[in-house]
TIGU-729390 format. One record per atom (N, C-alpha, C): x, y, z; residue in one letter. Coordinates in steps of 0.05 Angstrom, whole numbers, plus 5000, padded with zeros to 4 digits. Example, Ala and Ser with C-alpha at 12.3 -4.5 7.8 and 13.67 -1.06 7.14 Angstrom:
TIGU-729390
526448865156a
524649105156a
526449345156a
525749555142s
527349795143s
525850015157s
This chain:
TIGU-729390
570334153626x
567434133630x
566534303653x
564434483649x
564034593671x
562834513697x
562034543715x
561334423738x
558434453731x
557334413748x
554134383738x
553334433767x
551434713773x
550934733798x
548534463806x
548434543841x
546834243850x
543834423851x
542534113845x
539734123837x
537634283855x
536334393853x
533734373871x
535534693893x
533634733920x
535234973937x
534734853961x
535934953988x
535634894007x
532635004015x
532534934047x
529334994040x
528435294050x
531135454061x
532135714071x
530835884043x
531235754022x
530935974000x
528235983992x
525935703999x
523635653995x
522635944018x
523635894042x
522435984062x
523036334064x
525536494047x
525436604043x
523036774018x
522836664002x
520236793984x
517936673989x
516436564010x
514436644024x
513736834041x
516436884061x
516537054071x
515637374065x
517837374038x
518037664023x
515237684004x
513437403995x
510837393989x
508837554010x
508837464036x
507637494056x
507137844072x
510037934067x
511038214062x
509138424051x
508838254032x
507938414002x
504338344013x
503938074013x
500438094026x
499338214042x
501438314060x
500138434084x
500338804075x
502138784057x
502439054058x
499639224027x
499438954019x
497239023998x
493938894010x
493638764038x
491338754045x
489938434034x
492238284030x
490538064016x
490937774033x
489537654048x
490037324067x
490237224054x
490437064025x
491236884007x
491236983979x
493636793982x
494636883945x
493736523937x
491436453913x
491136193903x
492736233878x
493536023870x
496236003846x
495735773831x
495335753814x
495335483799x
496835333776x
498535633776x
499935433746x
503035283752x
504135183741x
506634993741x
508835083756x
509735413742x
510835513742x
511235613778x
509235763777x
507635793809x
509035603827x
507835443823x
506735253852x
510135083844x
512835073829x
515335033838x
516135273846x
515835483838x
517135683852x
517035713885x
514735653895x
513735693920x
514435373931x
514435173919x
515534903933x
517234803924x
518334723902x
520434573894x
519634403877x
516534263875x
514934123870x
515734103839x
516333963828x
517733843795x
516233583784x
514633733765x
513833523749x
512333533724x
513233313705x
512433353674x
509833313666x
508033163690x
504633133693x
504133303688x
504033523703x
502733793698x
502133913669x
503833773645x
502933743623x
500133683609x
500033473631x
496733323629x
494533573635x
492933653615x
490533883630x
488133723641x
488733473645x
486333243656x
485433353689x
487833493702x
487633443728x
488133773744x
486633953756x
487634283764x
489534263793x
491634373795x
493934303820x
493234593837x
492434613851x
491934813878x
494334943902x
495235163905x
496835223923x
495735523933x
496135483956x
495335723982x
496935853992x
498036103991x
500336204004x
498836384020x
498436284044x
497136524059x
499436734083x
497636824095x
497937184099x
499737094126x
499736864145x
501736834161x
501236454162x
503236414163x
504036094170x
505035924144x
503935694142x
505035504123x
504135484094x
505035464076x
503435414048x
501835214052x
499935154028x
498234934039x
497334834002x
497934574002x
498134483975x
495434313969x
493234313967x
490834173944x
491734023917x
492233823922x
492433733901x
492033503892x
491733343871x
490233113864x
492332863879x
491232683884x
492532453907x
494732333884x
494532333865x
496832223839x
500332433846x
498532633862x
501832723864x
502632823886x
501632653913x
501932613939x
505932593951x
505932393939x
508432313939x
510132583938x
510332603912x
511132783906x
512532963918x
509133083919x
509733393945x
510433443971x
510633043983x
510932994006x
514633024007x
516632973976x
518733023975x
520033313979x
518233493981x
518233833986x
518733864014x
518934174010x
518634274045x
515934304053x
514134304039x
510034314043x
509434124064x
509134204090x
507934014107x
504733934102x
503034204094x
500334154100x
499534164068x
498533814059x
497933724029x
495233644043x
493933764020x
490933544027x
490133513989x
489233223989x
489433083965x
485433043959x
484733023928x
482532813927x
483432663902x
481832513903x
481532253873x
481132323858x
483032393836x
482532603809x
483132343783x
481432323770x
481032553756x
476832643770x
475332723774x
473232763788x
471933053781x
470033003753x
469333383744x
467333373766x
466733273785x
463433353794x
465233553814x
467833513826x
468633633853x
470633573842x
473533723825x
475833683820x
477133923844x
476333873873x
478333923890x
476434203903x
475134203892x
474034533895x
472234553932x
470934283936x
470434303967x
472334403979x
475234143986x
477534203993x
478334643996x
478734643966x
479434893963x
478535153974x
475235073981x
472635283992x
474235374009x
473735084032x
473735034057x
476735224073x
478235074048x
482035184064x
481135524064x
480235634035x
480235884034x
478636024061x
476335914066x
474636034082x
476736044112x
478035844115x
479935884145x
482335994148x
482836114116x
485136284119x
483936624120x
481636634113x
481136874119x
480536994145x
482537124153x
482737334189x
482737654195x
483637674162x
484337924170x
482538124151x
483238104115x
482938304104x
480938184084x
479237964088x
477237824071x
477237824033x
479737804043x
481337804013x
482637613991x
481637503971x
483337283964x
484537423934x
487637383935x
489037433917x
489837203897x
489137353864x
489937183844x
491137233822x
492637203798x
493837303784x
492237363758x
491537543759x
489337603730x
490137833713x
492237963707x
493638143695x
495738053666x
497038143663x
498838113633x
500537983639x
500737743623x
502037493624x
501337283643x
499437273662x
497937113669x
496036893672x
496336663678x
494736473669x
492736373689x
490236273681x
489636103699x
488735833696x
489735673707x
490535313703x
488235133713x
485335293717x
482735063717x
481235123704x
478834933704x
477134983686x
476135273702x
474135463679x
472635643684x
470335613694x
468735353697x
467435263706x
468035293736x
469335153741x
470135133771x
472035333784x
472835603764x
472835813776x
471735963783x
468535873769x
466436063766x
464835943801x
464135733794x
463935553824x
464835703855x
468035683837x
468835793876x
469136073880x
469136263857x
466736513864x
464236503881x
462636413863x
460236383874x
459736253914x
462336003919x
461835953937x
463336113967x
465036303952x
466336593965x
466036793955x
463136783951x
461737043951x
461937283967x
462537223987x
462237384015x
466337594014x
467937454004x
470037544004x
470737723970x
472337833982x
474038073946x
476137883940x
475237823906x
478137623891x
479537943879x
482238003890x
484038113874x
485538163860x
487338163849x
489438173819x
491838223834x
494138043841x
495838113853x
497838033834x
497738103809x
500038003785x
502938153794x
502238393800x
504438583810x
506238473826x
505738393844x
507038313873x
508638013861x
505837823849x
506837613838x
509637583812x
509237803805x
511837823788x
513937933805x
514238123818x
515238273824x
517637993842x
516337843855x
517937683882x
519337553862x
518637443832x
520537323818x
523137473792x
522237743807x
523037863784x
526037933791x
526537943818x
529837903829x
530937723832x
533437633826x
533337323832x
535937263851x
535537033861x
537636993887x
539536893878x
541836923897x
544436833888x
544836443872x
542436393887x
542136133877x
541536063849x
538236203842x
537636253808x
539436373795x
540936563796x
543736603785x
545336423772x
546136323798x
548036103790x
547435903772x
544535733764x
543835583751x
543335733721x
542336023720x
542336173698x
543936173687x
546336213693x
548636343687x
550535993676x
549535833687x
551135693675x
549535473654x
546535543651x
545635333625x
546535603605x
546535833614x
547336013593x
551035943583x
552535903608x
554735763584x
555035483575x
553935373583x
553035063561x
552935103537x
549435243539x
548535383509x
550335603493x
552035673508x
554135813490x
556835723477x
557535553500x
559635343484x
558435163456x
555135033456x
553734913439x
555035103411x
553935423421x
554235553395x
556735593382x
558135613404x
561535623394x
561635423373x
560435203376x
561134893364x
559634893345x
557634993339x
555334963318x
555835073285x
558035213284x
559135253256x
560335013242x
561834843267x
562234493251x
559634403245x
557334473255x
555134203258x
553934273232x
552934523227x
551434513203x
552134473176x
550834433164x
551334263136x
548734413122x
550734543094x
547934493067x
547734303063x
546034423046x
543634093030x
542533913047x
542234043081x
540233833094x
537934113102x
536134013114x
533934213117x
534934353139x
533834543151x
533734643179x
532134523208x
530534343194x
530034053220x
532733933231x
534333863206x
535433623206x
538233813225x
539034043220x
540134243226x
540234233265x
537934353261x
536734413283x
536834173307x
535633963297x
536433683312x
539233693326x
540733673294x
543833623302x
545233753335x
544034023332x
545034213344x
543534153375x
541034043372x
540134063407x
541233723412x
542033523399x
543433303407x
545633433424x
546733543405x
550033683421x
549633843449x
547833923444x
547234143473x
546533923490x
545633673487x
543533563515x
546633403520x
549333333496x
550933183507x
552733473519x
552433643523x
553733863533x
553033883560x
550833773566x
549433783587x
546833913600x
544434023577x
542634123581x
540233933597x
538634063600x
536633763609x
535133783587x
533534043569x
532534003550x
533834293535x
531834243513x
531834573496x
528734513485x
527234583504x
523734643503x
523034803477x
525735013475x
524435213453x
526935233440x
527235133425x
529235213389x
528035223367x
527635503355x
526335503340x
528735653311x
528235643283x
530235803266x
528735913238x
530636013231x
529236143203x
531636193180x
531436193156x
533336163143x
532436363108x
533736433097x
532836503065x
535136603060x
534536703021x
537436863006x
537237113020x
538437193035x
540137413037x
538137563066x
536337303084x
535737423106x
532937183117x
532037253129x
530037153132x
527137303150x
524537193150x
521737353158x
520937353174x
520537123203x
520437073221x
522936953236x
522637063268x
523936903288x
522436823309x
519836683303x
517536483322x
517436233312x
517636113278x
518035943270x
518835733267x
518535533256x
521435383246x
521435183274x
522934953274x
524734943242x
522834733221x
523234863198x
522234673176x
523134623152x
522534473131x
523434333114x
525634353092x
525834673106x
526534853080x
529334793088x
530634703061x
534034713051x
536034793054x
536934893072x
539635103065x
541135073051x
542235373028x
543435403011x
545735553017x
546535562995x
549035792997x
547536062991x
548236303005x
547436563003x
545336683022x
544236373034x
541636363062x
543636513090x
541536653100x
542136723120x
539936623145x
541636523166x
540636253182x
540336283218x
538036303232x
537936393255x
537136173268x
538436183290x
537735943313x
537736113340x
534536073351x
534436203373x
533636013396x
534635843409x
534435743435x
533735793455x
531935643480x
530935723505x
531535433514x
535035363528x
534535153533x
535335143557x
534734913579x
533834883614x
535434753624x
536834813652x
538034713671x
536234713685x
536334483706x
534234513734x
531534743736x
530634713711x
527434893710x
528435193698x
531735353694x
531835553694x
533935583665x
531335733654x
532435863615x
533736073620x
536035923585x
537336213578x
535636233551x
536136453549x
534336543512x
536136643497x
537836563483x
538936803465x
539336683434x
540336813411x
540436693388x
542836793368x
543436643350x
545936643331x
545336623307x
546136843295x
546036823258x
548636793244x
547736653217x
549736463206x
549436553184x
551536643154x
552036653134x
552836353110x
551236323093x
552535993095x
554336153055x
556636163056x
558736203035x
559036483034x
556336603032x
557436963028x
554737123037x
554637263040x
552137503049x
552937823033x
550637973039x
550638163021x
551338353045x
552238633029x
552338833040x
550538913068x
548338893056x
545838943073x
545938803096x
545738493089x
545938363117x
547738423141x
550838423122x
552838533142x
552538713163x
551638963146x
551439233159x
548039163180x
546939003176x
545139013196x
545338843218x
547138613209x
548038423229x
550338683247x
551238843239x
553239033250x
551139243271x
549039343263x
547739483268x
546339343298x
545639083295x
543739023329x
546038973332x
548338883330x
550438793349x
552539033363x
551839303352x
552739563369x
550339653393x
547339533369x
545339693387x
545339453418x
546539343410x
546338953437x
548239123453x
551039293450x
552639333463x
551539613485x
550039743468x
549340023467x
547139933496x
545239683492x
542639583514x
544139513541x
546739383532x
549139293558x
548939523566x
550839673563x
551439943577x
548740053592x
546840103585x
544340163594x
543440103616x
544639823617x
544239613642x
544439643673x
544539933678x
545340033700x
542840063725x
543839983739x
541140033772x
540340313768x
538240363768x
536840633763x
536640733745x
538140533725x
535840643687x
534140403695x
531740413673x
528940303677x
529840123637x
528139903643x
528139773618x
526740013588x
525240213605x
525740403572x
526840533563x
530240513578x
532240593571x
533640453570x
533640213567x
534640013550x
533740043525x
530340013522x
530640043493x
530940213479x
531540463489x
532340733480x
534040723460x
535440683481x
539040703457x
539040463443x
537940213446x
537340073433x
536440143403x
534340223408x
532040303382x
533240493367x
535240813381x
535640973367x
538140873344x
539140743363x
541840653344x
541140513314x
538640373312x
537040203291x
536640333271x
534740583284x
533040783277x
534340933259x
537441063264x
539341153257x
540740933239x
540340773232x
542140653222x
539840543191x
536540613191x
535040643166x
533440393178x
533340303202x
531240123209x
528640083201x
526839903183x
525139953168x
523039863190x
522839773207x
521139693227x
522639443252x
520339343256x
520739153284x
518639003287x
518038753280x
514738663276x
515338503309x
517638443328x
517538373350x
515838463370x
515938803376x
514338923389x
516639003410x
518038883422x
519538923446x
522838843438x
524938853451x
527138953445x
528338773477x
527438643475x
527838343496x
525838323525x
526938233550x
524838143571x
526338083595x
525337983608x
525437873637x
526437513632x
528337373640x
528337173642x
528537033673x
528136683673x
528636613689x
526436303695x
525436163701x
523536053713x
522735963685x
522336243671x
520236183641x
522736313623x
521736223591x
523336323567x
522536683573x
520236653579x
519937033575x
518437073597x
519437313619x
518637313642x
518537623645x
516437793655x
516538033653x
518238123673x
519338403663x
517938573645x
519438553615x
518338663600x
517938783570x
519739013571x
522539003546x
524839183544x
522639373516x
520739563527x
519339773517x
520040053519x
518540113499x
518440513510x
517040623530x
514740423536x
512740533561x
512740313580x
514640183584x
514539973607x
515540113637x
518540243631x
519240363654x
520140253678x
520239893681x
520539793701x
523339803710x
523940023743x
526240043748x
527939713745x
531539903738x
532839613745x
534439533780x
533339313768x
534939283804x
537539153806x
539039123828x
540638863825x
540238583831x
540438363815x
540338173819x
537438083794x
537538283774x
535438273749x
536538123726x
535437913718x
536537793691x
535337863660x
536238063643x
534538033623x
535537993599x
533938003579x
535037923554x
534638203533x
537538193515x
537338443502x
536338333475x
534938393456x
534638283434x
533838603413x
535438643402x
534738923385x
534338693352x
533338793345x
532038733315x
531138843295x
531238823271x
531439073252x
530138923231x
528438983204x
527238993190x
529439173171x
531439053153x
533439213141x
533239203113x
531839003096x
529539073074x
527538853075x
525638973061x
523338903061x
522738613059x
521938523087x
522238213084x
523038083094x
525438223107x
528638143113x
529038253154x
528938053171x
529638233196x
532738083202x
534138193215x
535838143229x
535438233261x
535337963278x
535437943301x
538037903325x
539138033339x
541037923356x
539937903387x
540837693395x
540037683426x
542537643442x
542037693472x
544537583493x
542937613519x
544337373537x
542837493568x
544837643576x
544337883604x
545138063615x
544338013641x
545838023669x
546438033696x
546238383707x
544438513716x
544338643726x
546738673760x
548238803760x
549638753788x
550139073795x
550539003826x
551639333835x
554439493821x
555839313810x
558439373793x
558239403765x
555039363759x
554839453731x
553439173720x
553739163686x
552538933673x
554438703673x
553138473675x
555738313660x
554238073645x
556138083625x
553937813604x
554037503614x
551837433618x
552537123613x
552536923591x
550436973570x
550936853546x
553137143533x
556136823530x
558536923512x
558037073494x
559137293488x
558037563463x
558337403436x
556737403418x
556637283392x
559637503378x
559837333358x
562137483338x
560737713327x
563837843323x
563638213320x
561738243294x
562838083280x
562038063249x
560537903241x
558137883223x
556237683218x
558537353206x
558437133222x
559836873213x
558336823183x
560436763171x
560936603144x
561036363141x
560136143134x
561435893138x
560335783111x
């Protein structure tokens, strides 16, 4: 059994990516970065919790331009954040539309501004924002006097390397989830649906030791199948189906993504050779993997190898991503993305092919960016498309 790294980080590593936040504020001109979504506001505290599910209630965090974070948030999750490294929490009585926090929030903003009358927020590609529009519109209006900026850049950018710590938890829900798959040629059975399938298989992973699998999704038909966003649903597996299970499942807040196709008695020519085809172009995106190629040379050799091989399309759009924190975390493995690689980058290779009409074959794997080159963490799927 493998070891299972320990939960949560010291508070050295909290205090380091404020820091390297703070770096980045000063050097782009902005006294606060406001943040509101889930994702956010644990990255910057530690702060863990499945409420945030609830859209009843908006959670507030301040990372300003020198000193302490400063957390707004509804008094239901006081406690909480009092279990963090956040010294300065200020709470109201939520649930409350007349004032869901937004005095509070004026007020902090107006006394963090010193320098560059600037408030930074994430409003770019792949970005969310977690209150009502109402009351974003509000605290415009009541910081009128200051510039709201777009600091998505910076904001990805601090998550987009990851520390020896996120590593280590990556790297090992990714072999959980890989041992799962090792094991998953016993589990499935025809003549039950691909629910019932699907089930089977995330039971085994949570007794493997996952905390969840948020995202398993599959797809199945004779001799291929149409989507890989779907699923799972009702539909039967037969003999001659060809059967995809793509997983996003969580250790301590941090996903692996990758997925496995299955032959159930025999497959055709076609399939073979395309199941052959992403699994050179998967090898071809490894190699790529190098500090100072950029992710559109990943999908380069990726794509050409497809392309070359009678690729009828790609209804994905991209050729994998950024993991870590989230199932899909930028950047985008594109032709015009360009985002150098660094060390200490986690991404996911996923080449995919459209091999007849109807029909895609998908392969995925995560990949470890390091100064010594690539190295995989989800275990390489078999050479050859499995039969079972």
């Amino acid at each position: 059994m493998l070891k299972a790294p320990k939960r949560g980080f010291i508070q050295k590593e909290y205090e380091n990516r404020l820091s390297k936040m703070q770096k980045f504020m000063y050097k782009n001109k902005v006294d606060v970065i406001l943040l509101t979504t889930q994702v956010d506001i644990e990255y910057y505290t530690g702060f863990k919790t499945q409420f945030l599910q609830s859209p009843t209630r908006p959670w507030y965090l301040l990372l300003p331009l020198e000193g302490e974070i400063q957390a707004i948030i509804p008094t239901i999750g006081l406690s909480g954040m009092q279990g963090t490294w956040v010294k300065d929490i200020q709470t109201w009585p939520s649930p409350n539309p007349e004032d869901e926090g937004i005095s509070l929030l004026t007020n902090s903003i107006k006394n963090l501004m010193k320098r560059f009358n600037t408030i930074g927020l994430p409003q770019g590609h792949e970005s969310t924002l977690r209150m009502p529009i109402n009351d974003y519109e509000r605290l415009k209006i009541n910081l009128a006097s200051y510039e709201f900026k777009d600091v998505t850049h910076i904001l990805r950018y601090a998550r987009y390397i990851k520390s020896p710590a996120e590593i280590e938890k990556i790297k090992y829900i990714c072999e959980i989830t890989s041992q799962g798959f090792k094991d998953l040629p016993t589990l499935l059975k025809l003549g039950e649906s691909e629910r019932k399938n699907c089930q089977r298989f995330k039971k085994h992973l949570l007794d493997l030791g996952v905390d969840d699998s948020p995202y398993l999704i599959s797809g199945s038909g004779s001799n291929g199948y149409g989507s890989i966003i779907m699923g799972p649903s009702e539909r039967i597996l037969e003999q001659g189906d060809i059967f995809i299970i793509d997983t996003g499942s969580v250790y301590d807040s941090y996903f692996c993504d990758f997925d496995r196709n299955y032959a159930f008695s025999y497959a055709s020519d076609e399939a073979k050779k395309a199941y052959d085809v992403v699994f050179k172009a998967t090898d071809a995106g490894f190699d790529a993997c190098q500090i100072g190629n950029t992710t559109s040379d990943v999908y380069k050799v990726m794509n050409d190898i497809m392309q070359k091989a009678g690729a009828l399309g790609n209804s994905v759009g991209r050729l994998g991503h950024g993991l870590g924190l989230q199932l899909t975390e930028w950047p985008s493995n594109t032709l015009s993305d360009n985002t150098p690689l660094e060390e200490g980058v986690i991404l996911t290779l996923e080449p995919g092919m459209e091999y007849v009409e109807g029909k895609e074959m998908v392969h995925e794997e995560n990949v470890l960016i390091t100064a010594n080159g690539p190295v995989w963490l989800s275990s390489r799927a078999d050479e050859n498309l499995p039969i079972i």
